[in-house]
PQR file with spaces between the fields and no chain letter, atoms N, CA, C, O and H, PARSE charges and radii, in Angstrom:
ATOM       1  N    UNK     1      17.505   -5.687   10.146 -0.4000 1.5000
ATOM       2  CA   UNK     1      16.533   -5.685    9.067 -0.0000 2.0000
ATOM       3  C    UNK     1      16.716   -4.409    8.247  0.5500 1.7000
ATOM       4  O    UNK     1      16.814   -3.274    8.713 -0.5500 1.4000
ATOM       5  N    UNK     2      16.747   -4.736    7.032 -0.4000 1.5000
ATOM       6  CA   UNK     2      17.153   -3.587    6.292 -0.0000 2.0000
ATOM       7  C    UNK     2      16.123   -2.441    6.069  0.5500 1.7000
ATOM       8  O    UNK     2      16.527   -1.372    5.611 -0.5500 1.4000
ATOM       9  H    UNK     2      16.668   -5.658    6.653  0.4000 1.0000
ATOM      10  N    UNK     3      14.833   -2.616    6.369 -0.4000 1.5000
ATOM      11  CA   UNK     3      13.673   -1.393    6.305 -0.0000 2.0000
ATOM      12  C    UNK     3      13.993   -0.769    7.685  0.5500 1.7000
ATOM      13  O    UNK     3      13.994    0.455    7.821 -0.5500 1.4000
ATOM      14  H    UNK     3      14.505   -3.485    6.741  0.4000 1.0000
ATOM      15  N    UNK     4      14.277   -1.651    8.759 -0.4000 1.5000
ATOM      16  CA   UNK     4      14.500   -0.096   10.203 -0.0000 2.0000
ATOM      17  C    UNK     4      15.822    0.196   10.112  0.5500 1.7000
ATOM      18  O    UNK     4      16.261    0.842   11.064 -0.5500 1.4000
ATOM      19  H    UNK     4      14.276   -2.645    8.649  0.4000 1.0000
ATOM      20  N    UNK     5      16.487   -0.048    9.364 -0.4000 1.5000
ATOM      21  CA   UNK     5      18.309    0.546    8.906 -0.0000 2.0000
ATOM      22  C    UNK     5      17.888    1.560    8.079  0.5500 1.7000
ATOM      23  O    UNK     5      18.360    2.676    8.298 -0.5500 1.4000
ATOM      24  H    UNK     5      16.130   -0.572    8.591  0.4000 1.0000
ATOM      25  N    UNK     6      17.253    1.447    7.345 -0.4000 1.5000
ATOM      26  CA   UNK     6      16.613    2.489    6.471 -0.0000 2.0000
ATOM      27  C    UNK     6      16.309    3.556    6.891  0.5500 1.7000
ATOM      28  O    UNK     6      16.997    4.570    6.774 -0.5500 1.4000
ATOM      29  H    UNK     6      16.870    0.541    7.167  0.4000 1.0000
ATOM      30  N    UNK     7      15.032    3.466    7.544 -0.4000 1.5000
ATOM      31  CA   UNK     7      14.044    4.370    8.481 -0.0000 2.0000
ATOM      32  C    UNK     7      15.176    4.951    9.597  0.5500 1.7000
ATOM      33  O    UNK     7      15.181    6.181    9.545 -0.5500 1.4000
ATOM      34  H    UNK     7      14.472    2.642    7.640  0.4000 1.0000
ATOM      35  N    UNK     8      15.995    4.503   10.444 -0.4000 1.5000
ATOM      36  CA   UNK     8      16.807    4.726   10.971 -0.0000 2.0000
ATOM      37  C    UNK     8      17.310    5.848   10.632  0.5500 1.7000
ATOM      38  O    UNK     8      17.006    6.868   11.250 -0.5500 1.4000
ATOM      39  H    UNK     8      15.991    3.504   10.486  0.4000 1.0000
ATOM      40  N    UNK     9      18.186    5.865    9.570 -0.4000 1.5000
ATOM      41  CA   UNK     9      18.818    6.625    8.471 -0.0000 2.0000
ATOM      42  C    UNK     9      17.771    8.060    7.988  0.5500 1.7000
ATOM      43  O    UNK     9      18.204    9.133    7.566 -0.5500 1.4000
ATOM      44  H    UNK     9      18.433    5.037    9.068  0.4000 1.0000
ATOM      45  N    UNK    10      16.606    7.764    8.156 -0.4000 1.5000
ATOM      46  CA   UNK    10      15.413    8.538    7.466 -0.0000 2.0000
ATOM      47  C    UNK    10      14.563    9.567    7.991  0.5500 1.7000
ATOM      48  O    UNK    10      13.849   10.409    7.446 -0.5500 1.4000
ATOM      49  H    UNK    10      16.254    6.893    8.499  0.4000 1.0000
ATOM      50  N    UNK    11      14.946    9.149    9.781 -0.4000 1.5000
ATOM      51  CA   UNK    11      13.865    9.302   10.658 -0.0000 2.0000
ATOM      52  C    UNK    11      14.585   10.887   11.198  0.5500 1.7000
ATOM      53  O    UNK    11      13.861   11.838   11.494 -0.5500 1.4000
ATOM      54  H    UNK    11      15.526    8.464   10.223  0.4000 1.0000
ATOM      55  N    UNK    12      16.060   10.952   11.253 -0.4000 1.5000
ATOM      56  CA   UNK    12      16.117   12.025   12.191 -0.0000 2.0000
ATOM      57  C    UNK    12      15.433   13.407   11.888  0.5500 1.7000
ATOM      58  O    UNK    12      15.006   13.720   10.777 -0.5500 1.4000
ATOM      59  H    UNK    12      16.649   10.180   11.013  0.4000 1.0000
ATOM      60  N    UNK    13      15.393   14.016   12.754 -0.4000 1.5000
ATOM      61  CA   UNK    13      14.588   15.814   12.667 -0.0000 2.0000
ATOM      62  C    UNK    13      13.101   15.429   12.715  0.5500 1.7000
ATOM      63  O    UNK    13      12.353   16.306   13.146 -0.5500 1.4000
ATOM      64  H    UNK    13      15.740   13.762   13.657  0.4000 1.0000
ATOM      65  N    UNK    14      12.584   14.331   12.366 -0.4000 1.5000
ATOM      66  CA   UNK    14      11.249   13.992   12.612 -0.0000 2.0000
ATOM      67  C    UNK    14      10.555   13.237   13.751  0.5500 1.7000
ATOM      68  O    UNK    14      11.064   12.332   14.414 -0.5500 1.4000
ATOM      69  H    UNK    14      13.192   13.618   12.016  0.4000 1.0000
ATOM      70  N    UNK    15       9.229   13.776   13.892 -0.4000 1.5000
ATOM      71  CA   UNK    15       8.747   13.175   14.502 -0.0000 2.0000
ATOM      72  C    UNK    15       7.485   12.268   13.914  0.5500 1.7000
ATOM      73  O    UNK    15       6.741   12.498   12.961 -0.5500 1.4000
ATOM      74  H    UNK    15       8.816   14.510   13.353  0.4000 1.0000
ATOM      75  N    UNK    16       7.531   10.945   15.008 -0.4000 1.5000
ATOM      76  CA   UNK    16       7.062    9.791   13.892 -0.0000 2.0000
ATOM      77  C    UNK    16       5.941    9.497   15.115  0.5500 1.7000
ATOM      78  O    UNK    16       6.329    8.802   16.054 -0.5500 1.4000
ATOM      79  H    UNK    16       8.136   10.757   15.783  0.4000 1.0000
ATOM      80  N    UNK    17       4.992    9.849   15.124 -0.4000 1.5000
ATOM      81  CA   UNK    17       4.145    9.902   16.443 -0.0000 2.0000
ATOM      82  C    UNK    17       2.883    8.321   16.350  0.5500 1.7000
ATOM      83  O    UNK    17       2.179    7.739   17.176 -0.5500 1.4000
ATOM      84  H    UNK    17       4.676   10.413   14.361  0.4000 1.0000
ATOM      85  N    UNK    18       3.182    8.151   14.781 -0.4000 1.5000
ATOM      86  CA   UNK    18       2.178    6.597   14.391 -0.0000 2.0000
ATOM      87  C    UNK    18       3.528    6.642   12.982  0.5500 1.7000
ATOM      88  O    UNK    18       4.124    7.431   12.249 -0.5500 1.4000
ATOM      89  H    UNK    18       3.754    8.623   14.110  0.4000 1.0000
ATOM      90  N    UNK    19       3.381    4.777   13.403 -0.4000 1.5000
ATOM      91  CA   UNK    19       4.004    4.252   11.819 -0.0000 2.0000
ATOM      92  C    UNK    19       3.498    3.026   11.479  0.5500 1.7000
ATOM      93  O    UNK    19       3.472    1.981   12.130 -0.5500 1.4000
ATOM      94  H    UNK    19       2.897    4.135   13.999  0.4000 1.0000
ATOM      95  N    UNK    20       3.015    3.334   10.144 -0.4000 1.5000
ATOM      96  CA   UNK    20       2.334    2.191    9.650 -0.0000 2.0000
ATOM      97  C    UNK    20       3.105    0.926    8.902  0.5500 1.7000
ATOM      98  O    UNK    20       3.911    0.953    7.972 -0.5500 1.4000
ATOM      99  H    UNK    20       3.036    4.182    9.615  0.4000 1.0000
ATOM     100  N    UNK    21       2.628   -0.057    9.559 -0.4000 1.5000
ATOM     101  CA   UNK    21       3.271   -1.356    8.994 -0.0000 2.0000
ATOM     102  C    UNK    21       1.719   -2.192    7.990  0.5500 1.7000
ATOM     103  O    UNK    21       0.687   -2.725    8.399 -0.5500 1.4000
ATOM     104  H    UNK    21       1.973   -0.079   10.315  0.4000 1.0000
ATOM     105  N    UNK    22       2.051   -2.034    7.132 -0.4000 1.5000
ATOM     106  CA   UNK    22       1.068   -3.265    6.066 -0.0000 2.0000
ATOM     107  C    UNK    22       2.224   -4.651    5.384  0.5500 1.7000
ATOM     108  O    UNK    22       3.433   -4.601    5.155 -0.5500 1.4000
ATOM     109  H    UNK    22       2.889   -1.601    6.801  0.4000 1.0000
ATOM     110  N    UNK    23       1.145   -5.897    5.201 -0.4000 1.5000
ATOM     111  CA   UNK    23       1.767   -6.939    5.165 -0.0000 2.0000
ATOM     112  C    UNK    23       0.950   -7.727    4.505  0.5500 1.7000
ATOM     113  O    UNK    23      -0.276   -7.618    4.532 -0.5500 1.4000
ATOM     114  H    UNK    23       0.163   -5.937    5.387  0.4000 1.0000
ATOM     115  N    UNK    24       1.855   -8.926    3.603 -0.4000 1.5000
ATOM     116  CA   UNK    24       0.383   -9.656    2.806 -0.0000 2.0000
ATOM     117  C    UNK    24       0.824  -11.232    3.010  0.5500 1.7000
ATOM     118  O    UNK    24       1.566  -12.061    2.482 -0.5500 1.4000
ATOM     119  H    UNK    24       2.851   -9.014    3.581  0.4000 1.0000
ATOM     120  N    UNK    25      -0.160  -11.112    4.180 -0.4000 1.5000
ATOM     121  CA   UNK    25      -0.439  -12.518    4.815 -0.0000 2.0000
ATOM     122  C    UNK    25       0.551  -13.103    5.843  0.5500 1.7000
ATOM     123  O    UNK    25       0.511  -14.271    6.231 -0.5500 1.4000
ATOM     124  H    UNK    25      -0.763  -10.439    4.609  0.4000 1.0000
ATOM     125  N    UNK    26       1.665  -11.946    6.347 -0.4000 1.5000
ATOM     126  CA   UNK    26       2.695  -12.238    6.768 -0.0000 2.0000
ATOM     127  C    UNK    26       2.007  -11.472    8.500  0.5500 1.7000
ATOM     128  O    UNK    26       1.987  -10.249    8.639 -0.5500 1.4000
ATOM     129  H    UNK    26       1.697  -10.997    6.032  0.4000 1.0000
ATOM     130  N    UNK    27       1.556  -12.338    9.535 -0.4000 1.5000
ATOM     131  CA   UNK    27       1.130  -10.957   10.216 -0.0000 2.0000
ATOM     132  C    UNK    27       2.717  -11.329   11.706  0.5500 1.7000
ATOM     133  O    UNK    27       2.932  -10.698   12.740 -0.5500 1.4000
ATOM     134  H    UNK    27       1.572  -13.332    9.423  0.4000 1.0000
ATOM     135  N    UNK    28       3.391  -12.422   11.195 -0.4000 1.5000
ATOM     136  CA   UNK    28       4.656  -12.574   12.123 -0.0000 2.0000
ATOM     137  C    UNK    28       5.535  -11.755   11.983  0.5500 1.7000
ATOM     138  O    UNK    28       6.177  -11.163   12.851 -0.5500 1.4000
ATOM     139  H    UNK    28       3.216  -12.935   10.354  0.4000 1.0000
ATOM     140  N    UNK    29       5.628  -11.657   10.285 -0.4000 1.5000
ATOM     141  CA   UNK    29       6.915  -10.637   10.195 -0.0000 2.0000
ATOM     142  C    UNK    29       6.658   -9.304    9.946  0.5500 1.7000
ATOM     143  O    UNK    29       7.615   -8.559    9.734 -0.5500 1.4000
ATOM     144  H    UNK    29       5.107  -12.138    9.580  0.4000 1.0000
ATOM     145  N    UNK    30       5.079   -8.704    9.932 -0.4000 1.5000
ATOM     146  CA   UNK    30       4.808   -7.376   10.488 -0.0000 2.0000
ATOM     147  C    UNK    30       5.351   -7.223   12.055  0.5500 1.7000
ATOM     148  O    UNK    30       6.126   -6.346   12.437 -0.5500 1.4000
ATOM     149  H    UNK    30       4.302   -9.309   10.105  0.4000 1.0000
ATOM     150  N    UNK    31       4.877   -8.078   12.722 -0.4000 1.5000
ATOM     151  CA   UNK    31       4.888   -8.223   14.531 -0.0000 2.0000
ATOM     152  C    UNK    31       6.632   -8.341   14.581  0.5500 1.7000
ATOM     153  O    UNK    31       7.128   -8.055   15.670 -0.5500 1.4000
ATOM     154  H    UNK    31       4.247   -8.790   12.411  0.4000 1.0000
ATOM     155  N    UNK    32       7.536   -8.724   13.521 -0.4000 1.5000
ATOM     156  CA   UNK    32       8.695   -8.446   14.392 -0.0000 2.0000
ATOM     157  C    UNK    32       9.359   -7.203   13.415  0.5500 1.7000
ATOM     158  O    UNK    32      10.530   -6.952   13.704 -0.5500 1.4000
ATOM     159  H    UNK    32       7.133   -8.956   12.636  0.4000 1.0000
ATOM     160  N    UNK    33       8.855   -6.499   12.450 -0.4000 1.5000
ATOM     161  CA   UNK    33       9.045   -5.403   12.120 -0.0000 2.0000
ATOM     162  C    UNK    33       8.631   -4.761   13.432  0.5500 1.7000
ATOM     163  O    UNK    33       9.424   -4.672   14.369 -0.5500 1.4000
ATOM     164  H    UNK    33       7.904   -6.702   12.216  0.4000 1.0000
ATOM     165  N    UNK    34       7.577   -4.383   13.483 -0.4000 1.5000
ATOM     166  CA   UNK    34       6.999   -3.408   14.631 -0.0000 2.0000
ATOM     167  C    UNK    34       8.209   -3.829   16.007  0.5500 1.7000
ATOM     168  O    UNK    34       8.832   -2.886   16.496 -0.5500 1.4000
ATOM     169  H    UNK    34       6.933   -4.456   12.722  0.4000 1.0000
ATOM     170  N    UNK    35       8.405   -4.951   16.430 -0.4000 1.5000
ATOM     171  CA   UNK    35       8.941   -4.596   17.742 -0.0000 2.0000
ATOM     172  C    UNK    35      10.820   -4.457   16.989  0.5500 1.7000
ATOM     173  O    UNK    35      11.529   -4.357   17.991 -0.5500 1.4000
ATOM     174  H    UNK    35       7.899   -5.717   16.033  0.4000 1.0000
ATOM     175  N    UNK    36      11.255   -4.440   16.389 -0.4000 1.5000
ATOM     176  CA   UNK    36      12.798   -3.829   15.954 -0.0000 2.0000
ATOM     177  C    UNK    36      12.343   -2.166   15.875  0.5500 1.7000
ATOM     178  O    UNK    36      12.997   -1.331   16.501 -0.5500 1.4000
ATOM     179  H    UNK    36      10.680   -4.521   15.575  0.4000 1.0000
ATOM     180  N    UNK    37      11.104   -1.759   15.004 -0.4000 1.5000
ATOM     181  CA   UNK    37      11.374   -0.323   15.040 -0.0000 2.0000
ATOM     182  C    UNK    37      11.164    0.513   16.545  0.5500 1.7000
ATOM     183  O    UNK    37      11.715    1.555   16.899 -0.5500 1.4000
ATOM     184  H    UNK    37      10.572   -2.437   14.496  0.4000 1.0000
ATOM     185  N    UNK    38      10.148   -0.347   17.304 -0.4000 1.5000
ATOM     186  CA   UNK    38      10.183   -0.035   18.853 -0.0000 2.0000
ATOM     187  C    UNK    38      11.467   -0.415   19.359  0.5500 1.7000
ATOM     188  O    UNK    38      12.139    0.573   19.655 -0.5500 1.4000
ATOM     189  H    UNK    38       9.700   -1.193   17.016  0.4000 1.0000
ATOM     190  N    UNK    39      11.867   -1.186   19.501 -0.4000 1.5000
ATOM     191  CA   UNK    39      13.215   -1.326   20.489 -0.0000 2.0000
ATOM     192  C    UNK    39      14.328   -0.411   20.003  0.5500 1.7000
ATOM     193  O    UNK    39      15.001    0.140   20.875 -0.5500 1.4000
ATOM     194  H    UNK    39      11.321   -1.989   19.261  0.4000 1.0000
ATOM     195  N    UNK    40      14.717   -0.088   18.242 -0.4000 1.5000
ATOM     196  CA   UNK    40      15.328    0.645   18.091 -0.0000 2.0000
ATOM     197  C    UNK    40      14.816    2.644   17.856  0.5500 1.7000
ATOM     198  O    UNK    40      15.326    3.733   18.116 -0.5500 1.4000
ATOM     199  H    UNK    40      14.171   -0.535   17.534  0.4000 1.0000
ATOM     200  N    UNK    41      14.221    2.400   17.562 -0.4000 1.5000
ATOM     201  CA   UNK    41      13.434    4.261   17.701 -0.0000 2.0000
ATOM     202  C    UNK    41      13.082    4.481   18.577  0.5500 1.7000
ATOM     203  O    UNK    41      13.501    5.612   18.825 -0.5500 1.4000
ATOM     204  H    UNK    41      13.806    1.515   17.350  0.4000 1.0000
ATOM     205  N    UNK    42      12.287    4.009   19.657 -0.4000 1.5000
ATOM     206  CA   UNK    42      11.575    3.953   20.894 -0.0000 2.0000
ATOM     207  C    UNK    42      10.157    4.830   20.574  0.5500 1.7000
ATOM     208  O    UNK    42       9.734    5.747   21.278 -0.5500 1.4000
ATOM     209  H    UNK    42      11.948    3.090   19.456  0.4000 1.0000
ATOM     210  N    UNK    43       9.579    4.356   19.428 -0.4000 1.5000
ATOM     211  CA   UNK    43       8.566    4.374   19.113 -0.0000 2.0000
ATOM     212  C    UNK    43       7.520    3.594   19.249  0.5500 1.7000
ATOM     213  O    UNK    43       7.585    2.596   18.531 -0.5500 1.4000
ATOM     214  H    UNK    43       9.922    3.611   18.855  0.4000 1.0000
ATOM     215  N    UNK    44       6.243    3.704   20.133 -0.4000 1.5000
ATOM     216  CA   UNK    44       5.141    2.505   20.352 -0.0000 2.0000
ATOM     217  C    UNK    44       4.118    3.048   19.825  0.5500 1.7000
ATOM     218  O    UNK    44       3.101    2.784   20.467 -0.5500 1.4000
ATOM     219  H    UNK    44       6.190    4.514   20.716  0.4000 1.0000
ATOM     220  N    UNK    45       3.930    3.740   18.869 -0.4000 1.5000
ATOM     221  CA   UNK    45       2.290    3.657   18.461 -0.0000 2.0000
ATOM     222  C    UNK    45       2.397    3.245   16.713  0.5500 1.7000
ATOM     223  O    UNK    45       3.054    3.885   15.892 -0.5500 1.4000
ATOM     224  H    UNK    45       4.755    3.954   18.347  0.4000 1.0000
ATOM     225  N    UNK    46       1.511    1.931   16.407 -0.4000 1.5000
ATOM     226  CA   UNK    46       1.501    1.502   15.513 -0.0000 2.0000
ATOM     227  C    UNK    46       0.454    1.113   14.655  0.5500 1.7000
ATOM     228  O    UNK    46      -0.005    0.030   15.020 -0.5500 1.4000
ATOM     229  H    UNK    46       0.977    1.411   17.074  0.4000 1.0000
ATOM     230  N    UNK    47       0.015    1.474   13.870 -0.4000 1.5000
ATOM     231  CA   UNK    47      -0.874    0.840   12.945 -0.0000 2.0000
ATOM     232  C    UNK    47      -0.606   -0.282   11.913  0.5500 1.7000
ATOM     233  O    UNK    47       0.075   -0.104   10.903 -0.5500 1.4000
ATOM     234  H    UNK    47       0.387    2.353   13.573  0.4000 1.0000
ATOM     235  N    UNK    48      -1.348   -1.751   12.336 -0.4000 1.5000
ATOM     236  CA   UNK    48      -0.754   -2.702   11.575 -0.0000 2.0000
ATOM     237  C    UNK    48      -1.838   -3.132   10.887  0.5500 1.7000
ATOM     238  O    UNK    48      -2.922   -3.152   11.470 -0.5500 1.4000
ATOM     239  H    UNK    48      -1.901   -1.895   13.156  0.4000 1.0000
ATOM     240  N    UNK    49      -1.726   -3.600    9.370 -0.4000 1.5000
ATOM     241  CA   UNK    49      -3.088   -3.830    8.589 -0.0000 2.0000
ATOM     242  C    UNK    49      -2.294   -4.771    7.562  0.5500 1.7000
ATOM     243  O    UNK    49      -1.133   -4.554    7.216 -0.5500 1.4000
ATOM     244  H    UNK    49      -0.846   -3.584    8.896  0.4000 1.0000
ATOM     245  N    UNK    50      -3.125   -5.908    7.098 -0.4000 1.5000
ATOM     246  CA   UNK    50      -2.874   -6.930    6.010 -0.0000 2.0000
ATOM     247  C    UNK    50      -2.997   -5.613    4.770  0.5500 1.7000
ATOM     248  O    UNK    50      -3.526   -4.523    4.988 -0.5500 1.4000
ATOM     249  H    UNK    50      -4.069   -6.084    7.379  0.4000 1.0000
ATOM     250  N    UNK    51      -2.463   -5.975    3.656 -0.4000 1.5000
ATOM     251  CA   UNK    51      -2.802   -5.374    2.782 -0.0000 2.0000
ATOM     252  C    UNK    51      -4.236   -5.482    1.719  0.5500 1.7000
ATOM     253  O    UNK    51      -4.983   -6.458    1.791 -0.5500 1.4000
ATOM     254  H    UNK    51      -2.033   -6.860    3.478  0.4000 1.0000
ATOM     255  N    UNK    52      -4.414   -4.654    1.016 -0.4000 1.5000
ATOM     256  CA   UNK    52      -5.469   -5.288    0.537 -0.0000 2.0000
ATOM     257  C    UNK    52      -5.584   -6.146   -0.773  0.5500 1.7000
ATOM     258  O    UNK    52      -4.587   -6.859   -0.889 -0.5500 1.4000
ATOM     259  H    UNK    52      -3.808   -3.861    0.957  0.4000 1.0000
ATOM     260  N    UNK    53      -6.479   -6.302   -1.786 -0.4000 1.5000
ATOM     261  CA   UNK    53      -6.564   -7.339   -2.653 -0.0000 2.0000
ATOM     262  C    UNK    53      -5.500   -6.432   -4.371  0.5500 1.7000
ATOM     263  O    UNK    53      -4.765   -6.882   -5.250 -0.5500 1.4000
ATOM     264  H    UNK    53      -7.289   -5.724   -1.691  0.4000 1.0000
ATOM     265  N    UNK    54      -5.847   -5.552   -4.147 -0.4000 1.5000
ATOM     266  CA   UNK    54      -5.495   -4.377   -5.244 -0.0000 2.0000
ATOM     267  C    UNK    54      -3.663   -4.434   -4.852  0.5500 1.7000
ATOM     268  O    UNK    54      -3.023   -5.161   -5.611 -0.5500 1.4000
ATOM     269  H    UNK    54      -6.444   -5.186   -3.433  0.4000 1.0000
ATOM     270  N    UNK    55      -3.063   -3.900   -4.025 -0.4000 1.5000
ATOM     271  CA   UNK    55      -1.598   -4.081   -3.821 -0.0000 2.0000
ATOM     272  C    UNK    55      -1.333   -5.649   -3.707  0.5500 1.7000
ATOM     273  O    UNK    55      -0.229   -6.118   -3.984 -0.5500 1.4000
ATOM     274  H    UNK    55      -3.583   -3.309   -3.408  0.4000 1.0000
ATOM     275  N    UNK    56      -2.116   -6.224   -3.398 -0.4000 1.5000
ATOM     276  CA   UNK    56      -1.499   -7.902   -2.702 -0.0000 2.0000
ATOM     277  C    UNK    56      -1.218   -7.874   -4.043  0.5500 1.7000
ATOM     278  O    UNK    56      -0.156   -7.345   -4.371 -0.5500 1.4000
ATOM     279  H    UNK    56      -3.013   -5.843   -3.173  0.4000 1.0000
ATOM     280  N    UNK    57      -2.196   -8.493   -5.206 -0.4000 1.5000
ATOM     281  CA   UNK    57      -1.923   -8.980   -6.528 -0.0000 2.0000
ATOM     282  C    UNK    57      -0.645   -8.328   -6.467  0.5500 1.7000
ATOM     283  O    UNK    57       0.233   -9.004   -5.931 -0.5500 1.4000
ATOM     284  H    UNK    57      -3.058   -8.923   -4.940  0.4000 1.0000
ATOM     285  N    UNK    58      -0.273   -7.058   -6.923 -0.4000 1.5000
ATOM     286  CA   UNK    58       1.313   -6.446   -7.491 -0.0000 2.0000
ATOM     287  C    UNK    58       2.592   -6.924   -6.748  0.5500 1.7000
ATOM     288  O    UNK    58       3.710   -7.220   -7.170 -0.5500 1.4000
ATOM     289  H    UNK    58      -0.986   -6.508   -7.358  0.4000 1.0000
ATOM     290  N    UNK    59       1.964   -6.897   -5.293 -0.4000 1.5000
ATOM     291  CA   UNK    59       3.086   -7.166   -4.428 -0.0000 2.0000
ATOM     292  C    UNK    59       3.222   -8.479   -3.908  0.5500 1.7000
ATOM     293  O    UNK    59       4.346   -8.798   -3.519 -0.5500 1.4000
ATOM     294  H    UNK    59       1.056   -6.656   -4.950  0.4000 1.0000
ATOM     295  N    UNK    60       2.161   -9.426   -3.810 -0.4000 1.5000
ATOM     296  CA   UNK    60       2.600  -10.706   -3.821 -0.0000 2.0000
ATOM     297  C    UNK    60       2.301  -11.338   -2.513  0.5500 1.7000
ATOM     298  O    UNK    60       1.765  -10.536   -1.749 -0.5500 1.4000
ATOM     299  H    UNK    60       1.248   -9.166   -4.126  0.4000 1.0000
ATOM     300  N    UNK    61       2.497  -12.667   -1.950 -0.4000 1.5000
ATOM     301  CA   UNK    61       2.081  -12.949   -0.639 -0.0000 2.0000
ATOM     302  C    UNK    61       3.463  -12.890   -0.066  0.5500 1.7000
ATOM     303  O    UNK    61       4.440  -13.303   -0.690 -0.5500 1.4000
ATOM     304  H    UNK    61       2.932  -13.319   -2.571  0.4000 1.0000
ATOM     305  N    UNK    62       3.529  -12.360    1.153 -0.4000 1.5000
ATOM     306  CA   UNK    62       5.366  -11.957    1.952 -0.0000 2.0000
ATOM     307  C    UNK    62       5.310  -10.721    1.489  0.5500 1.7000
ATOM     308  O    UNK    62       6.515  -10.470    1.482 -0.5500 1.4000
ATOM     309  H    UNK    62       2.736  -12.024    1.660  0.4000 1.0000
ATOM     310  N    UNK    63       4.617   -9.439    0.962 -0.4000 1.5000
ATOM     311  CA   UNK    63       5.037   -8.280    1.326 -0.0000 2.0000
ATOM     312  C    UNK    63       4.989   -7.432    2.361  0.5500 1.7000
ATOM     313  O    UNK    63       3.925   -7.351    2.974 -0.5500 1.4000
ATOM     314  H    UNK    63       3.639   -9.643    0.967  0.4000 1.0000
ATOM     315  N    UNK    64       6.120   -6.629    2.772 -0.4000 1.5000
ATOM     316  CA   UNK    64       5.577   -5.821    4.060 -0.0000 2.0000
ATOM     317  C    UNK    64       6.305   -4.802    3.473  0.5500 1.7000
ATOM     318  O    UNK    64       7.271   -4.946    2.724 -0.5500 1.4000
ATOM     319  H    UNK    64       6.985   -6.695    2.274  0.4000 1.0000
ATOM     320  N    UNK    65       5.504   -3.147    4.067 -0.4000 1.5000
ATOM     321  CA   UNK    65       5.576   -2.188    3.835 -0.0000 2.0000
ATOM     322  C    UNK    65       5.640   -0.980    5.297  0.5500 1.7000
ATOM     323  O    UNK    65       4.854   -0.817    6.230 -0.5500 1.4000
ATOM     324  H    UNK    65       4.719   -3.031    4.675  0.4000 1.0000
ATOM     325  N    UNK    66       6.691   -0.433    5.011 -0.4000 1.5000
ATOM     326  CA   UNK    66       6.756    0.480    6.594 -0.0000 2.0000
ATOM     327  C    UNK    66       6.368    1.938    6.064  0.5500 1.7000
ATOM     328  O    UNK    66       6.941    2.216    5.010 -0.5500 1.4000
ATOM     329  H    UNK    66       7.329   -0.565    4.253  0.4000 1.0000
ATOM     330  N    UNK    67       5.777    2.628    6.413 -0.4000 1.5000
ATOM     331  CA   UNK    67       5.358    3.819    6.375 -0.0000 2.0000
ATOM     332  C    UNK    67       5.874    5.298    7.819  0.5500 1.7000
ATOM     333  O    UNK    67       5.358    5.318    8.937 -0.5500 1.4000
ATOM     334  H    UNK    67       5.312    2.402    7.269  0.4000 1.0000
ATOM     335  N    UNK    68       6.709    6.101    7.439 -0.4000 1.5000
ATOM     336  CA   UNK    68       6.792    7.060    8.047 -0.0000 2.0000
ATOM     337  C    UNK    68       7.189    7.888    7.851  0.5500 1.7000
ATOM     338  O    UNK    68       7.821    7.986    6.799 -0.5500 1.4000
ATOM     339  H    UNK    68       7.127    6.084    6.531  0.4000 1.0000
ATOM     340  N    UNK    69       7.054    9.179    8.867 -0.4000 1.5000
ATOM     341  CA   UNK    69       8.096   10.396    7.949 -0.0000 2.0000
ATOM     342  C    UNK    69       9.694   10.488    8.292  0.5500 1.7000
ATOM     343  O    UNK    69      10.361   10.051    9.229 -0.5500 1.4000
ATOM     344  H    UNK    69       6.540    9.100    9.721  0.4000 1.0000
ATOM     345  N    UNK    70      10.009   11.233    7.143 -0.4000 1.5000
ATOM     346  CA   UNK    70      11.454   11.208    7.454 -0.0000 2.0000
ATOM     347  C    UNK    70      12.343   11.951    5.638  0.5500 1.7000
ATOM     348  O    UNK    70      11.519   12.509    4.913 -0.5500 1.4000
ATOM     349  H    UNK    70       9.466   11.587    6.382  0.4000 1.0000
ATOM     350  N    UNK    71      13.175   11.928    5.324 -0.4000 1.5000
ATOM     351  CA   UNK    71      14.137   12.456    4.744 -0.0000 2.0000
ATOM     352  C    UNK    71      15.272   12.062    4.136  0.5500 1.7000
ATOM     353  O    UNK    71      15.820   11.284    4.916 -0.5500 1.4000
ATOM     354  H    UNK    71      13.844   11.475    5.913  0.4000 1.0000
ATOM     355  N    UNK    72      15.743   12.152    3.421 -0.4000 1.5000
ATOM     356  CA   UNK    72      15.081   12.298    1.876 -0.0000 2.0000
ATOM     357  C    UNK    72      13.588   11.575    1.090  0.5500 1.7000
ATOM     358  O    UNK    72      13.572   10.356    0.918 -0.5500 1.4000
ATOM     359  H    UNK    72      15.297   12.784    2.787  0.4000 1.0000
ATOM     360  N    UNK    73      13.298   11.782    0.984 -0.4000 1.5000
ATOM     361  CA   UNK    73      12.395   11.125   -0.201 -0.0000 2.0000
ATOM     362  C    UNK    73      12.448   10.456   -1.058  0.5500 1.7000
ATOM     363  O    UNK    73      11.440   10.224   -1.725 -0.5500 1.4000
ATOM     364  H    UNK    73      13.311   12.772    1.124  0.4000 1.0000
């Protein structure tokens, strides 16, 4: 999946102690975001939330969004 190839790429020197996954209306393909960035980071603490009405409109129904720290910007 190309967002934990990303993050992958993003994550080293940091520590990612919570990462947030938001999603609009998708709560399967949050749930297999979250377990690729666990099996590959070996990261388990997660905050998962639908998005709300204000981003849904822009972003549409099927968006998901990963949140963490990391490098470059």
């Amino acid at each position: 999946m190309a967002l934990v190839d990303r993050m992958e790429k993003q994550v080293a020197g940091f520590d990612n102690p919570i990462v947030m996954i938001n999603h609009g209306d998708v709560p399967e393909d949050a749930e297999l975001l979250r377990s690729q960035v666990e099996s590959r980071l070996g990261i388990h603490n997660f905050i998962v939330n639908p998005v709300g009405p204000v981003i849904g409109s822009h972003g549409g129904p099927g968006i998901l969004t990963l949140h963490f720290l990391g490098s470059p910007r």
